[in-house]
C-alpha positions in Angstrom: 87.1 80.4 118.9 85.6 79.9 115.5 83.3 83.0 116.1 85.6 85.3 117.2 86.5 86.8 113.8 82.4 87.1 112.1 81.9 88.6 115.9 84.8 90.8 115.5 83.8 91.7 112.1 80.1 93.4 113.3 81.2 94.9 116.2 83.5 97.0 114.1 80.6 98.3 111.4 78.2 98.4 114.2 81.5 100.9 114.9 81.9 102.4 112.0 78.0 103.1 111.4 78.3 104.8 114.6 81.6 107.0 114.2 79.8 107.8 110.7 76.7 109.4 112.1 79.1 111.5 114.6 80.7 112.7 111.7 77.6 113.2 110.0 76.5 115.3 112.6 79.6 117.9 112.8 79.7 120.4 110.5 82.2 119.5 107.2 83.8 122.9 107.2 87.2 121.2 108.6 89.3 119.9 105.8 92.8 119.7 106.8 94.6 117.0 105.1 96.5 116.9 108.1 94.2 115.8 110.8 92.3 113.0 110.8 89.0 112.8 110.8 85.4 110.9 112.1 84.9 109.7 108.3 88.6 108.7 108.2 88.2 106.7 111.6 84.5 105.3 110.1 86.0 104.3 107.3 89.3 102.2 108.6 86.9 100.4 111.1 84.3 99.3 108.2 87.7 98.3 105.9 89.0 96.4 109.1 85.8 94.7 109.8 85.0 93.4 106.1 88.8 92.3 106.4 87.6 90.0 109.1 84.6 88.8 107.2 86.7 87.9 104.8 89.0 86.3 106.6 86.5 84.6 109.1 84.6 81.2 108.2 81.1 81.3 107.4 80.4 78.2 108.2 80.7 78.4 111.5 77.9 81.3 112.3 74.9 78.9 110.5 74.7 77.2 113.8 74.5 79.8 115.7 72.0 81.7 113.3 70.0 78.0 113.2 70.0 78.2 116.7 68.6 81.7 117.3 66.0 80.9 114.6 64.5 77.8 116.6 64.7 80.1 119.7 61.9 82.4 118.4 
C-alpha cells in the first residue's frame, strides 16, 4: 500500500516520456488552441506524476531499492 503512489508516480513519466516522443515525432504545423494536443497530454501526465512523488513517502521505496541492490 505504501508503494502505490512512488509506483504510480513512474509509471506516469515513463508515460509522459512516451506521449512526448509521439509528439515529437508528428509534424508541429497544428496549432489550434482549441485542440489538445500530445505535448499537452505529456505534459499533464509528467505534472500528475511529480504530484504523486510529492505526495508519496520516500521512505518506503529504500527497502525495496535495498532489496533489488542485494539481488544483483
Amino acid at each position: 500500500m505504501e508503494l502505490v503512489l512512488p509506483i504510480l508516480s513512474a509509471m506516469m513519466i515513463a508515460g509522459a516520456l512516451g506521449v512526448a516522443l509521439i509528439a515529437w515525432s508528428q509534424p508541429g504545423d497544428r496549432v489550434d488552441p482549441a485542440h489538445v494536443t500530445y505535448w499537452d497530454l505529456s505534459g499533464a501526465l509528467y505534472f500528475l506524476g511529480c504530484g504523486a512523488a510529492i505526495l508519496g513517502e520516500a521512505e518506503a521505496i529504500v527497502p525495496l531499492m535495498e532489496e533489488v541492490k542485494f539481488r544483483r
